[in-house]
MDTraj code that builds the backbone (N, CA, C; nanometers):
import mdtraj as md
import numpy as np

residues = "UNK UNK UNK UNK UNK UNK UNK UNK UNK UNK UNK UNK UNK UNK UNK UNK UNK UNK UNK UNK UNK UNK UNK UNK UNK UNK UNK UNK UNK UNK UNK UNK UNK UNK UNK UNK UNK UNK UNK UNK UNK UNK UNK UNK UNK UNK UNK UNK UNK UNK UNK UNK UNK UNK UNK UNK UNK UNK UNK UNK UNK UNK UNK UNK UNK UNK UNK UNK UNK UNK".split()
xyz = np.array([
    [9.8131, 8.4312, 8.3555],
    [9.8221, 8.5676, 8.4055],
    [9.9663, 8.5895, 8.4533],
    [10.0250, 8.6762, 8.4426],
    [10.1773, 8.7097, 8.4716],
    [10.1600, 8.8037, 8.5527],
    [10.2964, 8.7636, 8.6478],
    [10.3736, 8.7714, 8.7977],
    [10.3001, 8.9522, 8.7865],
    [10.3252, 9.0072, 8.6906],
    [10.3277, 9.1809, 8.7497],
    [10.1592, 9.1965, 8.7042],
    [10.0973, 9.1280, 8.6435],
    [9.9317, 9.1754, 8.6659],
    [9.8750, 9.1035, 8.8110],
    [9.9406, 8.9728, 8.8553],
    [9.8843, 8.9599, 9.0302],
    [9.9182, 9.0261, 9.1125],
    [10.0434, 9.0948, 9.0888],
    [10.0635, 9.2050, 9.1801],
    [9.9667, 9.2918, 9.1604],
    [9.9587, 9.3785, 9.0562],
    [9.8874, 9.4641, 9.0883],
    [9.7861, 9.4630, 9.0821],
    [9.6982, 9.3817, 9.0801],
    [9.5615, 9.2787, 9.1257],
    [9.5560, 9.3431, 9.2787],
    [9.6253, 9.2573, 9.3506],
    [9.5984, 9.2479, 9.4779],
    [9.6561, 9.3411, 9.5157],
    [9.7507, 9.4568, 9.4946],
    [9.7847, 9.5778, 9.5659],
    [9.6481, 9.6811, 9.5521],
    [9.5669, 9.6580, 9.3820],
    [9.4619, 9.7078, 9.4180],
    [9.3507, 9.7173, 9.5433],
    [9.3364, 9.5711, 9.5420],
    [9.2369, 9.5186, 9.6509],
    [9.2972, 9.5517, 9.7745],
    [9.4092, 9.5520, 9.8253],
    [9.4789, 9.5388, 9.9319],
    [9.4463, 9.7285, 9.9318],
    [9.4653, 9.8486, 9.8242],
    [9.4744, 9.9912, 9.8256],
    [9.3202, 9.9881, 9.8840],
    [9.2564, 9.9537, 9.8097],
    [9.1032, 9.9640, 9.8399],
    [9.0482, 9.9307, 9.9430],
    [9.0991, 9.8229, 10.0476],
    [9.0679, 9.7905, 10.1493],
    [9.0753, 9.9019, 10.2467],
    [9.2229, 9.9678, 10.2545],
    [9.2854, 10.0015, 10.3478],
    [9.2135, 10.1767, 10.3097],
    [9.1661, 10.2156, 10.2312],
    [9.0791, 10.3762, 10.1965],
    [8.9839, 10.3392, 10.2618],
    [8.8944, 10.2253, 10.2310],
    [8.7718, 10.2278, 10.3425],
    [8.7159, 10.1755, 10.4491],
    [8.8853, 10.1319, 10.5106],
    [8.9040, 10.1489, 10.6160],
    [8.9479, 10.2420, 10.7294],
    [9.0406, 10.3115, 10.6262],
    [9.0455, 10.4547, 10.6986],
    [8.9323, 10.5934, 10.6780],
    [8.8357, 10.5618, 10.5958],
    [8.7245, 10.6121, 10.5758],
    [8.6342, 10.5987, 10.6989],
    [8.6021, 10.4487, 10.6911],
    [8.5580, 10.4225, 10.7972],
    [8.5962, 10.4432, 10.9557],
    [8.6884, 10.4884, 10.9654],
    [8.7716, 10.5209, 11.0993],
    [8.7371, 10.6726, 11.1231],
    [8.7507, 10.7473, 10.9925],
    [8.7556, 10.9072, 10.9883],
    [8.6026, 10.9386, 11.0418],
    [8.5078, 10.8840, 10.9843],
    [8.3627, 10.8631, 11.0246],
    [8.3495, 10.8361, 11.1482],
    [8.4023, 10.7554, 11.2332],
    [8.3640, 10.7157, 11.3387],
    [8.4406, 10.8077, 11.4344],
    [8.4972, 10.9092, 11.3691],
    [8.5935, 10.9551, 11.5363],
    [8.5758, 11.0991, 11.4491],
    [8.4825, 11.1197, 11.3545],
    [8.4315, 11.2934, 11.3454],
    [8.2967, 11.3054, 11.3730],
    [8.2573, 11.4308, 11.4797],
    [8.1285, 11.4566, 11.4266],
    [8.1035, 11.5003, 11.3349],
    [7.9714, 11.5066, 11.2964],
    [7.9081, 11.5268, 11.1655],
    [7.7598, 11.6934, 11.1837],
    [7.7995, 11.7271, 11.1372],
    [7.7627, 11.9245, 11.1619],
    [7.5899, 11.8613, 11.0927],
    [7.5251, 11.9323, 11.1174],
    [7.3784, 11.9428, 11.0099],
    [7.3902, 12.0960, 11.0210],
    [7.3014, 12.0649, 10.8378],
    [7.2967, 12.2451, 10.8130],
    [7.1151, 12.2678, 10.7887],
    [7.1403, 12.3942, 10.7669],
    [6.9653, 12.4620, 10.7886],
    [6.8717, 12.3516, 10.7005],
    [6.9143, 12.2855, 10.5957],
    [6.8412, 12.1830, 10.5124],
    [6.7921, 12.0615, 10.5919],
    [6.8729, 12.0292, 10.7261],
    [6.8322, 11.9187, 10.7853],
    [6.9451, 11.7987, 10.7347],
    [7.0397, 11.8502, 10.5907],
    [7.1578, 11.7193, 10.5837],
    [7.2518, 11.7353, 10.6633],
    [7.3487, 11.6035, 10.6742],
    [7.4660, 11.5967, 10.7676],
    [7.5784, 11.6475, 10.6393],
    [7.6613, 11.6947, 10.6875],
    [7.8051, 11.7476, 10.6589],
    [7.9122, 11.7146, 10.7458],
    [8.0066, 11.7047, 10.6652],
    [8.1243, 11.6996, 10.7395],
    [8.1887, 11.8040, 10.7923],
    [8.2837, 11.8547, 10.8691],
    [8.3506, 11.9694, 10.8979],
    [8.4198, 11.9985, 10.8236],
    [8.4711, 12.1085, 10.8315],
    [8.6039, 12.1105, 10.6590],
    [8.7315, 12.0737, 10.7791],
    [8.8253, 12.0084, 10.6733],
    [8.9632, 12.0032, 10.7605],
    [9.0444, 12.0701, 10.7517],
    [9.1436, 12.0980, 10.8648],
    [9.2360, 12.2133, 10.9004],
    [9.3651, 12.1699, 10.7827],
    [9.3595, 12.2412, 10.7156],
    [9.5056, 12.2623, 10.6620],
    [9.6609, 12.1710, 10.7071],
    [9.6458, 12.2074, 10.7955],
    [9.7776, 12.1582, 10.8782],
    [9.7832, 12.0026, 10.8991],
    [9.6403, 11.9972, 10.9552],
    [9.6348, 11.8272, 10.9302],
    [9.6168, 11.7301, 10.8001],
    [9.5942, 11.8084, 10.7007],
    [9.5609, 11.7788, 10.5460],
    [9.7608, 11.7903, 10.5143],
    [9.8355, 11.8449, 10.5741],
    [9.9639, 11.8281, 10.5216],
    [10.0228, 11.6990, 10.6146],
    [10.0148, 11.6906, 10.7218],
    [10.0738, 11.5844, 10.7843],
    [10.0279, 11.4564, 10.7293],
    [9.8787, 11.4373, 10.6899],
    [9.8267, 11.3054, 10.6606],
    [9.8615, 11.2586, 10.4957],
    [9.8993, 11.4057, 10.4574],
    [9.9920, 11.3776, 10.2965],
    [10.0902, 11.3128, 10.3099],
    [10.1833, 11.3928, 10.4363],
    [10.3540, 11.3710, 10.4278],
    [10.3458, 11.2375, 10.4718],
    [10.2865, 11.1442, 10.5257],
    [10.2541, 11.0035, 10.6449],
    [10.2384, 10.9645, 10.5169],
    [10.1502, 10.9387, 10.4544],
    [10.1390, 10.8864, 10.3369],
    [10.2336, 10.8473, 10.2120],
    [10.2956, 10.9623, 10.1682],
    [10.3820, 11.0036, 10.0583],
    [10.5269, 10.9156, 10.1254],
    [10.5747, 10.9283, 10.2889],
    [10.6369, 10.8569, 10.3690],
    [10.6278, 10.7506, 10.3436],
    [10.5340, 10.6860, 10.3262],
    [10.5191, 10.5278, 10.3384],
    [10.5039, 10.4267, 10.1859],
    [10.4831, 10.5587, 10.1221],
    [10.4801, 10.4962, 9.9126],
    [10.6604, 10.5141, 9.9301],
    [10.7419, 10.5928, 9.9884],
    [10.8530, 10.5737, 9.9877],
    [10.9406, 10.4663, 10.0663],
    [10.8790, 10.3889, 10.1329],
    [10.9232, 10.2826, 10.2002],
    [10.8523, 10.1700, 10.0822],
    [10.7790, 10.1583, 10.0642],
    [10.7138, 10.0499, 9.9937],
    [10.8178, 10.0509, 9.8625],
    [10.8572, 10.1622, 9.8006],
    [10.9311, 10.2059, 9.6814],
    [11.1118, 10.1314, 9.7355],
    [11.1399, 10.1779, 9.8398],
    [11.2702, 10.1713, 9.9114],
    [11.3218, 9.9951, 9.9220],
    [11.1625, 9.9299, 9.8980],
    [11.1956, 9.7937, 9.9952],
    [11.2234, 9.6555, 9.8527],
    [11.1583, 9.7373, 9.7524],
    [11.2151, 9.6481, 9.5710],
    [11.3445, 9.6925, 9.5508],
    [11.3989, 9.8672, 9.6053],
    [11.5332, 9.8649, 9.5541],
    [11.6737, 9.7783, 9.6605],
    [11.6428, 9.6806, 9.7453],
    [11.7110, 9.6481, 9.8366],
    [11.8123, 9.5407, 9.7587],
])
top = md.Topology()
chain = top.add_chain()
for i, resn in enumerate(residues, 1):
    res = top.add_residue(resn, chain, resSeq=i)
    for name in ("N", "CA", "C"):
        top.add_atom(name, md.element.get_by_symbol(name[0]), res)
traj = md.Trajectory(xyz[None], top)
């Protein structure tokens, strides 16, 4: 197996970890609405915070990007 398929092996596993972990975080620190059916829903999210948690993100694929061109 060659050097650039273990990388991206384990950056997978390592991406996947870290979504449902912050999944799991988002769950635990939202309530959860029920509607007239009796299911749970989520709240919709505010805009504003849907751009900051982009830019934090998009921020940090640019450090990860920044740290091979050194």
């Amino acid at each position: 197996m060659s050097l650039r398929t273990r990388i991206m092996i384990v950056g997978g596993v390592l991406g996947a970890l870290l979504g449902l972990g912050a999944a799991y975080l988002y769950l635990q620190s939202t309530p959860l609405d029920v509607d007239e059916k009796g299911q749970q829903k989520l709240p919709s999210i505010q805009p504003g915070k849907a751009i900051t948690a982009s830019l934090g993100i998009l921020t940090a694929v640019k450090q990860i990007v920044g740290m091979g061109q050194s």
